[in-house]
C-alpha positions as CSV (number, residue, x, y, z in Angstrom):
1,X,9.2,98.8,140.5
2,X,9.8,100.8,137.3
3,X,10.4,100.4,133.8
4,X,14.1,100.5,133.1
5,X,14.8,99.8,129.6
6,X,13.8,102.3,127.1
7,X,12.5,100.4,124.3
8,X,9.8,99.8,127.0
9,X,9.2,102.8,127.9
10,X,8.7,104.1,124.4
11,X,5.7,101.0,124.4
12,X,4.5,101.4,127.4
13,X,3.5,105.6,126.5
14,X,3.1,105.1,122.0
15,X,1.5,101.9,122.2
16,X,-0.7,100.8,125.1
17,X,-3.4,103.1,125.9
18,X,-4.7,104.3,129.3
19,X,-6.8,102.2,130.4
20,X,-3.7,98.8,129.5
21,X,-1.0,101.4,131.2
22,X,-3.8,101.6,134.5
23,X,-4.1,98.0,134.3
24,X,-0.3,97.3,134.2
25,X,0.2,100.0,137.3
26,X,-2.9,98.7,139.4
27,X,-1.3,95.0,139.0
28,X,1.8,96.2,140.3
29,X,1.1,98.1,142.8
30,X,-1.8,96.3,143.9
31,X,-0.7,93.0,142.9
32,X,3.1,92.0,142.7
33,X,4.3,95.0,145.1
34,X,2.4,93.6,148.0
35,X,1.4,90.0,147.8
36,X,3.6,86.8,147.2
37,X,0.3,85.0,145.1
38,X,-0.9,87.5,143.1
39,X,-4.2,87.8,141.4
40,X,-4.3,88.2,137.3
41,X,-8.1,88.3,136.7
42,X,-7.9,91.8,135.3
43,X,-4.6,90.9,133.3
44,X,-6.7,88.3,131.2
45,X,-10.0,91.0,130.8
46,X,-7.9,93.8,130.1
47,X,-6.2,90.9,127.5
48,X,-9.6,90.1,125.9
49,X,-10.7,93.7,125.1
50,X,-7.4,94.1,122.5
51,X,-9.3,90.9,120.9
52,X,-7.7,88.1,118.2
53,X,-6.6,85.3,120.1
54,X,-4.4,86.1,123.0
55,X,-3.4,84.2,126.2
56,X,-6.3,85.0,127.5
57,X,-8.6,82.3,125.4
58,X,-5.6,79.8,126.3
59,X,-5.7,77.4,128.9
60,X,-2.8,78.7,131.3
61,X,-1.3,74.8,131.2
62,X,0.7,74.7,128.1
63,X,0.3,70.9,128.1
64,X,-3.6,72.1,127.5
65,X,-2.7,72.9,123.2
66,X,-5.4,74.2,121.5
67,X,-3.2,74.2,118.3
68,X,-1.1,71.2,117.7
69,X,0.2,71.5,114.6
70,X,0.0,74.4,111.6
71,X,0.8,77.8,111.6
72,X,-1.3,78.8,114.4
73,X,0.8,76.1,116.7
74,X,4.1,78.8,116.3
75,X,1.9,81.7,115.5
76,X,-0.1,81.3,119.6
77,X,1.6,78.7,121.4
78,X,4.3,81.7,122.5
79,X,1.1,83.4,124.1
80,X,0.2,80.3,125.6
81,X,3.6,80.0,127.0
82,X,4.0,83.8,128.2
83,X,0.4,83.0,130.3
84,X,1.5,79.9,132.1
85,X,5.1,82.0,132.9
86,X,2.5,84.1,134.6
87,X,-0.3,82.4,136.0
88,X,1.4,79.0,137.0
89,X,5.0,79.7,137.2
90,X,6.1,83.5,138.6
91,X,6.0,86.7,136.4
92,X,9.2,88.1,139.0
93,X,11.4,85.2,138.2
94,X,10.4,84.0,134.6
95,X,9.7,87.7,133.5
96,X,12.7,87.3,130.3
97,X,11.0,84.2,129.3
98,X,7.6,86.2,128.2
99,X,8.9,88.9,126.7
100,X,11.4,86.0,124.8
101,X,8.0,84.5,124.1
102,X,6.3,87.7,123.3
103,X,8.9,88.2,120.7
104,X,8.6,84.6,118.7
105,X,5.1,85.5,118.9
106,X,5.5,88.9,116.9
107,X,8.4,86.9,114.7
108,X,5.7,84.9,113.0
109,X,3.5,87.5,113.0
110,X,5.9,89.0,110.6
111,X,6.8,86.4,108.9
112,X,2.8,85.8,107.9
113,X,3.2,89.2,106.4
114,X,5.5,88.9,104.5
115,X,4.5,85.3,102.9
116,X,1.2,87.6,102.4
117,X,2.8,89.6,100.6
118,X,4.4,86.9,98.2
119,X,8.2,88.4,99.4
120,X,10.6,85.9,97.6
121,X,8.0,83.1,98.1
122,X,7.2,81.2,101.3
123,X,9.9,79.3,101.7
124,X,12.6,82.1,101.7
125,X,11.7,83.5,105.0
126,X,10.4,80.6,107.1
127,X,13.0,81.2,109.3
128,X,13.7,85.0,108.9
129,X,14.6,86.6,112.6
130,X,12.3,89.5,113.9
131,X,14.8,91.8,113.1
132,X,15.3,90.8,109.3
133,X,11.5,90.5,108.7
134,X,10.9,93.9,110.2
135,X,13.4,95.2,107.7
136,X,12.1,93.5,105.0
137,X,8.6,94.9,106.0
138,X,9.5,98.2,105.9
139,X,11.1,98.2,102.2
140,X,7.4,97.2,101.2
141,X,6.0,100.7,102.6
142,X,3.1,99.2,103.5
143,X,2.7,99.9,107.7
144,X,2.7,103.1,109.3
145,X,6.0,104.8,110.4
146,X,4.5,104.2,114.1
147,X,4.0,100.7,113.7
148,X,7.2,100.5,112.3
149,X,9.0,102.2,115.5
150,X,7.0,100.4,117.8
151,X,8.3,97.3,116.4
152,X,11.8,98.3,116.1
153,X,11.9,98.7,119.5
154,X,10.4,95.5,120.3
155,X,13.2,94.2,118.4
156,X,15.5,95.5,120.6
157,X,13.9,93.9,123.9
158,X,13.5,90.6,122.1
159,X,17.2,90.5,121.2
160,X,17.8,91.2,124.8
161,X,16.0,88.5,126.3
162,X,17.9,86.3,124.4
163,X,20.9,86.8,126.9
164,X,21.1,83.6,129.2
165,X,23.3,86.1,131.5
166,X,22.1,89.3,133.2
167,X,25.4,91.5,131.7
168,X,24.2,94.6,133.9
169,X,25.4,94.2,137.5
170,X,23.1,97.2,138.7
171,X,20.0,94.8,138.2
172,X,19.2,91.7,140.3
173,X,17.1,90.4,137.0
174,X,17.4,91.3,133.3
175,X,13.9,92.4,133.5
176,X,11.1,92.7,136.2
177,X,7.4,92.2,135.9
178,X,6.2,95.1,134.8
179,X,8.4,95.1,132.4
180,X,7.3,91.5,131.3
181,X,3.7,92.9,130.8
182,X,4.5,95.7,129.5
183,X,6.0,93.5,126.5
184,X,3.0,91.3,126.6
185,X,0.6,93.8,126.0
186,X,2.5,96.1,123.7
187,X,3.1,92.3,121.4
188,X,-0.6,91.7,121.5
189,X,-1.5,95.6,120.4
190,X,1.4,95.2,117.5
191,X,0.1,91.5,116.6
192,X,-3.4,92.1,115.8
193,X,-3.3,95.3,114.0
194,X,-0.5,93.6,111.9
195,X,-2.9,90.5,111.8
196,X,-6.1,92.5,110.8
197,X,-4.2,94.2,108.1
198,X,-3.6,91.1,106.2
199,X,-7.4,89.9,107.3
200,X,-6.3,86.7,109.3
201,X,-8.7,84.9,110.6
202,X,-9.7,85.1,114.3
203,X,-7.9,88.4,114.6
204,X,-11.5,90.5,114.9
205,X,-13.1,87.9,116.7
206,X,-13.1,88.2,120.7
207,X,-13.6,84.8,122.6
208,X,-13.9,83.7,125.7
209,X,-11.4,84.2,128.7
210,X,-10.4,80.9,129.5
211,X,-9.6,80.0,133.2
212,X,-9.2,75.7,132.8
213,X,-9.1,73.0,130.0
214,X,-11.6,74.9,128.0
215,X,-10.9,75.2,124.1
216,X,-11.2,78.1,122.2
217,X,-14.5,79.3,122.8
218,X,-15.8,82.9,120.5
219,X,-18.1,85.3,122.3
């Protein structure tokens, strides 16, 4: 297994750093290669150490909500959903529904920027796409050119797993599993430095990994 898409592959080497690429090989190899009920302990740890809330202070049951209602219900929930795709569902068949989910994640991410940033007033981009936020992010010259690629490409995955179809006949699915984490990880990297740079809350705190019906609990 292999990443195929090159957006991906422009993440998985500019964004994620050695130890999240190890991670992402070890589970795949280790993991999803070899066993049909795979383990994701060292997902959620590996998770933890990029801090801000992640899927990893989530109770993998989406009916579990630690946030049911505000911002932070469109702002996490994705995360939420992208964990229970992997813990209680199967990352090998439901792999274009997390990095869909990784995507409306990054969407409001973006959109919190921008209402940070007072651009046209609140209400002007509550519904503004990845792709239309990212642009209006980079007229405000405020992120670095990196970020700014790095989130380009995302852009470009996102819009792909928006396809219901698999258009490419050379691949059983539109994307596997390690491309699915790949996307996870590379969101949650892009998410809270964006986050920290507007000083959201939560987004330096690191809580608790959270394996039941736990709420969010800070270390």
């Amino acid at each position: 297994m292999q990443l195929t898409h090159q957006p991906l592959i422009y993440l998985f080497e500019n964004v994620l750093d050695n130890d999240m690429q190890k991670c992402i090989k070890n589970f795949i190899s280790l993991e999803i290669e070899v066993k049909e009920k795979y383990q994701t302990d060292n997902l959620w740890i590996a998770d933890q150490k990029i801090g801000g809330i992640g899927a990893y202070a989530m109770p993998p049951d989406p009916v579990v909500n630690p946030f049911p209602g505000g911002i932070e219900r469109s702002l996490y929930r994705p995360l939420q959903y992208a964990r229970s795709d992997i813990d209680i569902c199967d990352i090998r068949m439901h792999a274009r529904y997390i990095v869909q989910n990784c995507g409306m994640h990054l969407e409001v991410v973006c959109r919190l920027v921008l209402r940070t940033h007072k651009v046209f007033g609140d209400l002007r981009f509550h519904n503004t796409t990845l792709g239309k936020a990212l642009q209006l992010i980079k007229g405000l010259n405020i992120m670095d050119i990196k970020i700014i690629v790095a989130l380009d490409n995302f852009v470009k995955i996102y819009n792909l797993s928006k396809h219901e179809i698999n258009q490419d006949e050379s691949r059983e699915r539109l994307f596997n599993a390690y491309e699915a984490i790949t996307a996870y990880y590379s969101a949650r990297v892009l998410g809270v430095h964006l986050l920290r740079k507007i000083s959201y809350p939560n987004s330096n705190n690191v809580f608790e990994i959270s394996n039941d019906k736990q709420p969010l609990i800070c270390n």
